[in-house]
C-alpha positions as CSV (number, residue, x, y, z in Angstrom):
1,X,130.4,47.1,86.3
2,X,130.4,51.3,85.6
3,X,126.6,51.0,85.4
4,X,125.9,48.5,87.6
5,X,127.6,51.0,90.1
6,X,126.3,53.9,89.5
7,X,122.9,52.5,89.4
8,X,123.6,51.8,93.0
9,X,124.8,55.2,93.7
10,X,121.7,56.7,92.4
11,X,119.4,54.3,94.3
12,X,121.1,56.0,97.7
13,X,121.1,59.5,96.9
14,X,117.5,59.0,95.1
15,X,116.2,58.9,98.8
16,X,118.1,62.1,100.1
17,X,117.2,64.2,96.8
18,X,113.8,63.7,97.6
19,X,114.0,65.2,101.1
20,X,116.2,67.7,100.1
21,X,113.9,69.3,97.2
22,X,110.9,69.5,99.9
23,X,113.1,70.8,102.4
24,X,112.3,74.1,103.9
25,X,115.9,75.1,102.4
26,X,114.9,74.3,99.0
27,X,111.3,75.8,98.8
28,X,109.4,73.0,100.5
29,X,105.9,73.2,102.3
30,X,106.8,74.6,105.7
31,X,105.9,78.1,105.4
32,X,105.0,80.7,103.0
33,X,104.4,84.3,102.6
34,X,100.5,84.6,102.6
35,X,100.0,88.8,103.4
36,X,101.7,92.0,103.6
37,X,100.8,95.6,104.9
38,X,102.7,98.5,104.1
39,X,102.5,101.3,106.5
40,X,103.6,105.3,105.7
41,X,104.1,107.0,109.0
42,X,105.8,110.4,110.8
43,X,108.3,112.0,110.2
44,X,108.8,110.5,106.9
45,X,109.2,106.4,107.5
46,X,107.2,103.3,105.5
47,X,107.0,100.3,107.2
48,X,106.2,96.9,105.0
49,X,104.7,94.0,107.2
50,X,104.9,90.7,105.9
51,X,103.0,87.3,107.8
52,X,103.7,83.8,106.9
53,X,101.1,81.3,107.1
54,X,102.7,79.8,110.0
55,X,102.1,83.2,112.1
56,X,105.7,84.8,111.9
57,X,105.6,88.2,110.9
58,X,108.5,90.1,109.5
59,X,109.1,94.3,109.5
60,X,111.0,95.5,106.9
61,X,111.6,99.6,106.3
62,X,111.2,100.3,102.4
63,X,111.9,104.2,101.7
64,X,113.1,106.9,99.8
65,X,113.0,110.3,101.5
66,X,110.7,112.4,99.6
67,X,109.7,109.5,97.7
68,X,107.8,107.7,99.9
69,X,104.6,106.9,97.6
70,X,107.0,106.1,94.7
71,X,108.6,103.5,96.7
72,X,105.1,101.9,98.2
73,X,104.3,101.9,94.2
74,X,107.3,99.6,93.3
75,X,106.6,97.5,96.9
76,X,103.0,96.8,95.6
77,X,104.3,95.6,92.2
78,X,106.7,93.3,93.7
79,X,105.0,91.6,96.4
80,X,102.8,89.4,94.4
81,X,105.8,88.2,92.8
82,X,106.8,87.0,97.0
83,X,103.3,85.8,98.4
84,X,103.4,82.3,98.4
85,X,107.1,82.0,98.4
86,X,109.1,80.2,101.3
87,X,110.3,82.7,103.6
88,X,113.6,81.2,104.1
89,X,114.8,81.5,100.6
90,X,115.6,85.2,101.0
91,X,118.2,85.2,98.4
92,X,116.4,83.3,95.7
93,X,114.0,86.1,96.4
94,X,116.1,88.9,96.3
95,X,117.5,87.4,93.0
96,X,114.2,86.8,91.4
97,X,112.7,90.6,92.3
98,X,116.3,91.8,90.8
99,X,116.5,89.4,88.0
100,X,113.4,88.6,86.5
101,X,112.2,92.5,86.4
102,X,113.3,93.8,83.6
103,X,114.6,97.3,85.0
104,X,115.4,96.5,88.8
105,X,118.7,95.6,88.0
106,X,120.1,98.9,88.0
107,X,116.5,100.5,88.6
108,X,117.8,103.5,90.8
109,X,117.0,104.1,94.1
110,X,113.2,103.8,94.1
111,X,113.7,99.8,93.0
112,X,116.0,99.1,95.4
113,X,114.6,100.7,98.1
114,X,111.5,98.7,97.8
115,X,113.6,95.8,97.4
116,X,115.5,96.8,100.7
117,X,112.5,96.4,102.7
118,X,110.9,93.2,101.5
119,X,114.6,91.7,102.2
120,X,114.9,93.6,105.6
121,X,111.6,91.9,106.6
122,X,112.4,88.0,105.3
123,X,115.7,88.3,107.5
124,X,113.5,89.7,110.3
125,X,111.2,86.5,109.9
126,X,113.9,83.9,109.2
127,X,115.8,85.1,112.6
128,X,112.1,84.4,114.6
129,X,111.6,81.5,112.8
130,X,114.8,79.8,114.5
131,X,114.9,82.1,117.6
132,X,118.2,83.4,116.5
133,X,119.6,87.2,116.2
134,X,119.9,88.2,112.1
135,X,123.5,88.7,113.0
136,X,123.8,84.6,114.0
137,X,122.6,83.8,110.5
138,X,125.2,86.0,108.5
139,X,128.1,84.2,110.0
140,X,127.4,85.3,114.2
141,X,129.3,89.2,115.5
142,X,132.7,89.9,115.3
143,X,132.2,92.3,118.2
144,X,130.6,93.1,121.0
145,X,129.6,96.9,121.1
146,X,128.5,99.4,118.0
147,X,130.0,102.9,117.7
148,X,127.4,105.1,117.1
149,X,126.7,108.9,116.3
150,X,124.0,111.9,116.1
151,X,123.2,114.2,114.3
152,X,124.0,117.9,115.7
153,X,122.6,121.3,113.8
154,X,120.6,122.5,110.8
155,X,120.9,123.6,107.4
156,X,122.0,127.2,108.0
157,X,122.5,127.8,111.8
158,X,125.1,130.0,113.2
159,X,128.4,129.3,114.3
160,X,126.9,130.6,117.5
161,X,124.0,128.2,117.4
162,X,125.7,125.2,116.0
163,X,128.5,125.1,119.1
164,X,125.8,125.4,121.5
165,X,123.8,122.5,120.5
166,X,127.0,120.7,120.1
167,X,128.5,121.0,123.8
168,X,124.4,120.6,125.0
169,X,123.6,117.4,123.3
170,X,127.0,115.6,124.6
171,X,126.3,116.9,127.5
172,X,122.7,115.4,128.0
173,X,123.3,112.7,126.0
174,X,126.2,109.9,125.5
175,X,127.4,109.9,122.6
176,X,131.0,110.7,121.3
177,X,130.5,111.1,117.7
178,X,128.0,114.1,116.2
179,X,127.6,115.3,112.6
180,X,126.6,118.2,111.3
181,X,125.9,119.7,107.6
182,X,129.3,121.2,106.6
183,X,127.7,124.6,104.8
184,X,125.2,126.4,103.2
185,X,123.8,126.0,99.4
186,X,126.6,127.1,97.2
187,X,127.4,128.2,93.5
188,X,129.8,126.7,91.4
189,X,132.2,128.9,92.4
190,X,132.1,130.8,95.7
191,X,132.0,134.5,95.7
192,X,129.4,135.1,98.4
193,X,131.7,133.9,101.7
194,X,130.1,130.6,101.5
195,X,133.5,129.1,102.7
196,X,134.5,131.1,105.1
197,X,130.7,130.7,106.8
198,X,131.3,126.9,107.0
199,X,134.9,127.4,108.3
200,X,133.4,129.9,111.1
201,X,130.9,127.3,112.3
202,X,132.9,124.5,112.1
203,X,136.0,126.5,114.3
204,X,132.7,127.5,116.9
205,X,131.6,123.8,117.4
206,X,135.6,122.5,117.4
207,X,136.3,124.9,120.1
208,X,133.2,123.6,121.8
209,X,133.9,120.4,122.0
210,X,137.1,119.7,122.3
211,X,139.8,118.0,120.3
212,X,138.4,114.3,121.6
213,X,135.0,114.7,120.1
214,X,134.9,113.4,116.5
215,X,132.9,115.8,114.0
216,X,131.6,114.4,111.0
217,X,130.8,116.4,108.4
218,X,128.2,115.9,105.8
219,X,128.8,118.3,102.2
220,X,125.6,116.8,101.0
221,X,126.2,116.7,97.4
222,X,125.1,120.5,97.5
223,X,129.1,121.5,96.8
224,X,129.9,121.6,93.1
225,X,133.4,119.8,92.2
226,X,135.3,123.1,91.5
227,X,134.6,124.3,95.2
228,X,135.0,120.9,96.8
229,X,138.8,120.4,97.2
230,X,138.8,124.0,98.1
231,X,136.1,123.5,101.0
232,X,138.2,120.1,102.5
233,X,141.2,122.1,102.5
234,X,140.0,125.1,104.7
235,X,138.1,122.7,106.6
236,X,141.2,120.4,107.2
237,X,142.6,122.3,110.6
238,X,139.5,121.3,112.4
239,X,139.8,117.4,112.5
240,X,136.9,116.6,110.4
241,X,136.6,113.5,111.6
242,X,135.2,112.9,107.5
243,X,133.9,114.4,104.9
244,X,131.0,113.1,103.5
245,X,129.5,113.4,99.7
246,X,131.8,116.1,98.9
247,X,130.2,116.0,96.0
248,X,127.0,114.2,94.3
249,X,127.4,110.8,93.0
250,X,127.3,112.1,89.4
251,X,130.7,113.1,90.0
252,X,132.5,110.7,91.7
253,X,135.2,110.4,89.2
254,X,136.5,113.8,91.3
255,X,136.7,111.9,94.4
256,X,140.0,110.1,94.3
257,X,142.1,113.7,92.9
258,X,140.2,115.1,96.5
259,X,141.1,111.8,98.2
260,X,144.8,112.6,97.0
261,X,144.4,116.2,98.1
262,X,143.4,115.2,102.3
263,X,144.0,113.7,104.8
264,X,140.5,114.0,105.7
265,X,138.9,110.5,105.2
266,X,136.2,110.6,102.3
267,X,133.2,109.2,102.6
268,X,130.4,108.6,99.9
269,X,127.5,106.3,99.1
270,X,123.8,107.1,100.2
271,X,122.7,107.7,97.4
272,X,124.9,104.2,95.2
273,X,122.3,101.5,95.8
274,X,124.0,99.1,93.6
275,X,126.8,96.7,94.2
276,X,128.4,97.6,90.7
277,X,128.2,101.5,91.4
278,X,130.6,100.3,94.6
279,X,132.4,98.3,93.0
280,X,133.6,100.6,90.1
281,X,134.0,103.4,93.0
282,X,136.0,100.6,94.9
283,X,138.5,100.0,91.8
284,X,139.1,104.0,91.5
285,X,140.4,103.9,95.0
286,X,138.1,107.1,95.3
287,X,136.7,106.9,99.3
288,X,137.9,105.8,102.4
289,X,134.5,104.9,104.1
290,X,131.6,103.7,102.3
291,X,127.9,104.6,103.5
292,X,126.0,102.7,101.8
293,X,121.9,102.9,103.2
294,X,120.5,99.4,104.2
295,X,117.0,100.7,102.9
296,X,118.2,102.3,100.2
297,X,121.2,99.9,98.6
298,X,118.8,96.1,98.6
299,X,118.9,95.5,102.1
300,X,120.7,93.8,104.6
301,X,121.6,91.1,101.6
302,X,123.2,93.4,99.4
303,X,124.8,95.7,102.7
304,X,126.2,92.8,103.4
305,X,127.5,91.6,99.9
306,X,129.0,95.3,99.6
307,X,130.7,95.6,103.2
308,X,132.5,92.3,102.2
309,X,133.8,94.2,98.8
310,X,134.9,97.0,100.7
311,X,136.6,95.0,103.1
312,X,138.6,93.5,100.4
313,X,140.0,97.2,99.9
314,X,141.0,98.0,103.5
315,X,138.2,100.6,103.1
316,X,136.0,101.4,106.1
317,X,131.7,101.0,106.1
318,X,129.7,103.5,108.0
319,X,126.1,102.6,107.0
320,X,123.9,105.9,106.4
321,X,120.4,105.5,108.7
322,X,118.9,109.2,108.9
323,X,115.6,106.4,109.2
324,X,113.6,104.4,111.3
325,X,114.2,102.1,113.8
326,X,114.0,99.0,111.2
327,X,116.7,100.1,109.4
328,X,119.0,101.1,112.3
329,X,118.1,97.6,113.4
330,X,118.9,96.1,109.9
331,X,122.1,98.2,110.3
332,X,123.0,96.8,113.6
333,X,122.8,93.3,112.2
334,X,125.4,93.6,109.3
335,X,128.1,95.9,111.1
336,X,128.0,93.1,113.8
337,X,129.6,90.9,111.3
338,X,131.6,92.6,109.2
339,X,135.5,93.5,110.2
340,X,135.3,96.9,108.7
341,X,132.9,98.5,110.4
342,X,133.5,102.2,111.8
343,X,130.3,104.1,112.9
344,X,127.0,103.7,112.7
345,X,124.6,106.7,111.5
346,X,121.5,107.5,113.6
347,X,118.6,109.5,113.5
348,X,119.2,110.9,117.0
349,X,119.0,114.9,116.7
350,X,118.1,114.9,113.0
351,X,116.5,118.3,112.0
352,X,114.5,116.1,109.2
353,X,112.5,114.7,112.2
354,X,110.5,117.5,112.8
355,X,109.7,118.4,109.4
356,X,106.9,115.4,108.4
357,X,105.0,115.5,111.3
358,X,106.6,114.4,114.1
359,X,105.0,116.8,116.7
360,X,101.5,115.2,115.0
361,X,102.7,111.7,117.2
362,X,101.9,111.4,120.9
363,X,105.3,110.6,122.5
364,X,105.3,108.1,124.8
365,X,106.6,109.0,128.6
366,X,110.2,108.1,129.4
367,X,110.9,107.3,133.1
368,X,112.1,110.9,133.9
369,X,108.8,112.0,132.0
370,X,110.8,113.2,129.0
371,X,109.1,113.1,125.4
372,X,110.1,110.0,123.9
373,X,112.3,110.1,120.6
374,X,110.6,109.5,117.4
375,X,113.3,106.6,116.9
376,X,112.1,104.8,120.0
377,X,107.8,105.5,119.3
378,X,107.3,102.4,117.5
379,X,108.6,99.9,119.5
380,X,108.2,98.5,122.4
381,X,111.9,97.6,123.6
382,X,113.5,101.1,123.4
383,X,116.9,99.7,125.4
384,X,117.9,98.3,122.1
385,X,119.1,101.7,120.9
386,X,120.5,102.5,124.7
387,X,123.6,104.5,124.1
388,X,126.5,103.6,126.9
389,X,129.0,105.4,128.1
390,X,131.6,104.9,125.6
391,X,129.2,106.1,123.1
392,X,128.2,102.7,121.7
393,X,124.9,100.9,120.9
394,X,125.4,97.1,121.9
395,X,125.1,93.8,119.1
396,X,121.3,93.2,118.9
397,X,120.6,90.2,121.1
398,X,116.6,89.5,120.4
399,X,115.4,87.1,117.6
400,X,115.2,88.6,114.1
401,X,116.1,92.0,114.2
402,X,115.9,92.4,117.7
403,X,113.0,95.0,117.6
404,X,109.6,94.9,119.0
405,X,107.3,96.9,117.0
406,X,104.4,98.4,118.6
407,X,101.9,97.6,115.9
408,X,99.0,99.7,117.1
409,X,101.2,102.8,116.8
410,X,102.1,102.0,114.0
411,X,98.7,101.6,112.7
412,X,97.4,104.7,114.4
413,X,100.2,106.7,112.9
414,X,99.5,105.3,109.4
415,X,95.8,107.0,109.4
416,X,97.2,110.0,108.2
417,X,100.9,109.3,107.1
418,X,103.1,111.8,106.7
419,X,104.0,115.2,104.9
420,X,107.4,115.5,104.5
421,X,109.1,116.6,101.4
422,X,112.9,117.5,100.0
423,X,113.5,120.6,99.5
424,X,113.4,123.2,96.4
425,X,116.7,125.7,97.0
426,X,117.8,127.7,94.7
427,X,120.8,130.1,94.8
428,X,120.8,134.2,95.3
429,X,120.3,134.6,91.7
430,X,117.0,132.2,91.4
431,X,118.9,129.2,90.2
432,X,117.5,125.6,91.4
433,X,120.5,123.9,93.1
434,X,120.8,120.1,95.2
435,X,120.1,120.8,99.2
């Protein structure tokens, strides 16, 4: 009788099975991954194309400031490992590039950022496929606008300097957020007024603005540990509205004695790129917001897989994008979704911008005959990244990730790339030191 039954269970589902391991879902004939392109263009962007045989084609941003030809290296040894794949099966995909190469899984930040743009552009071609915005396939928005801000300042400007560009740029401009680099390159221990410089221009552009305006600022890992806490603290009386890398990853283990220390949220993670370096900085309880870079962490898979984590820890995401307009999009799509979302980095203002060749690229015209940003050259719906009046971008509504890249600039751009490069500090005594 046992058999007998299941013998008739089996002749039912044999049926389904069939269908199910040639379904699209499953790996089946529909489409496949048959070319790629990958594109290196001003200021200092790549962009990675990938067409299915079917004719979808899916833009994905794969980068590494200052390490752009590195990371188009690793994107060329992965791809034939994807032609010929389904399209849909984005995480079997993602887990074969992370699994089945020996040293992706925990590769650094060249592997995943080549990984971040092969994933950014099979979401991308998965959303056209269907018609439907990225954000509808992780689970549809849990809002309906996007906090954004801008970047504000230089390296080294002047108190003078920095609160002018400040009160200019929300004047001409919408947004209510602006970040700015916190200070100059400093030695271990500060004995050449390197505090009290930051303090001056970070009073200059408080008094500026106002108390309403909230001013991030960004350490970038060029503080060492033993100045850090000090730094915050001075800082403190100015409303920071964070503090971000206060110190370099390396050294993370000093975050949660600073987090103790302020009342300044702390904020770390462009350069973590994988979900167990968040997790173990998760379980010391050592940031309050988590900026993890969608081109730089796996892509919008693994964004999303670590905005959940975070969320488990009532701890706040605020995706770095200092990029392109792929990765703001890929961006866009997660923080719809998630519940912890704060802010949203963009590349508005961003000194970096006019360092790789920029001015080389023939803006377009805007309506009131203003030069184009760069953010807005490549594509061909610019309203996407509209700012409104309460400072916010709004949830992406266009299939895939919502953005229409212009191709032929993109492919007149690529003819001679771009220059740009980190740069090589060192302190007043010669030493090499982080920037």
């Amino acid at each position: 009788f046992h058999m007998e039954r299941l013998s008739r269970i089996a002749s039912h589902l044999t049926p389904d099975c069939k269908t199910l391991t040639s379904s699209p879902v499953h790996g089946g004939t529909s489409d496949v991954i048959v070319n790629w392109e990958v594109f290196k263009v001003p200021p200092r962007w790549v962009f990675l194309r990938i067409e299915t045989k079917n004719g979808y084609v899916g833009w994905g941003e794969p980068n590494l400031e200052g390490w752009s030809d590195t990371v188009i290296a690793a994107v060329r040894e992965m791809m034939p490992s994807v032609v010929g794949e389904n399209p849909a099966r984005i995480q079997y995909i993602w887990q074969k590039l992370h699994r089945q190469k020996f040293y992706a899984a925990g590769g650094g930040g060249v592997i995943y950022s080549a990984l971040a743009g092969i994933d950014q552009a099979l979401w991308d071609i998965q959303g056209k496929t269907l018609n439907v915005p990225v954000h509808r396939l992780l689970g549809g928005a849990v809002r309906e606008k996007l906090l954004v801000y801008r970047w504000c300042g230089g390296d080294n400007n002047t108190p003078e300097a920095a609160a002018k560009e400040a009160k200019d740029l929300l004047r001409d401009s919408k947004f209510k957020l602006i970040k700015m680099n916190a200070c100059p390159r400093m030695q271990f221990i500060d004995t050449e007024g390197k505090i009290q410089q930051a303090v001056d221009r970070m009073r200059a552009v408080r008094n500026a603005v106002g108390p309403k305006v909230g001013v991030g600022l960004d350490f970038h890992g060029r503080v060492k540990a033993p100045m850090a806490k000090k730094l915050v603290k001075a800082l403190e009386p100015f409303d920071p509205l964070f503090v971000e890398e206060a110190v370099v990853p390396d050294m993370n283990f000093a975050l949660a004695d600073l987090k103790k220390a302020t009342h300044v949220p702390i904020a770390t993670g462009e350069r973590m790129f994988s979900v167990a370096s968040f997790r173990d900085l998760l379980n010391a309880h050592a940031a309050d917001i988590l900026q993890p870079d969608c081109s730089h962490c796996g892509g919008i898979s693994n964004l999303l897989t670590i905005s959940r984590m975070a969320e488990a820890y009532d701890v706040a995401m605020a995706p770095h994008c200092p990029l392109g307009p792929i990765a703001l999009a890929s961006c866009l799509a997660v923080d719809s979704v998630i519940a912890n979302f704060a802010f949203q980095e963009t590349s508005y203002g961003i000194h970096y911008n006019a360092e790789g060749g920029a001015s080389a690229v023939k803006g377009k015209q805007t309506n009131n005959k203003k030069k184009q940003c760069i953010l807005l050259h490549y594509i061909k719906n610019p309203q996407v990244f509209e700012v409104g009046e309460d400072g916010c971008m709004r949830v992406p509504t266009g299939p895939g990730l919502g953005v229409e890249i212009d191709e032929k600039a993109v492919r007149e751009a690529a003819k001679n790339g771009h220059t740009w490069k980190g740069r090589e500090w060192t302190l007043s005594d010669g030493t090499p030191t982080r920037w």
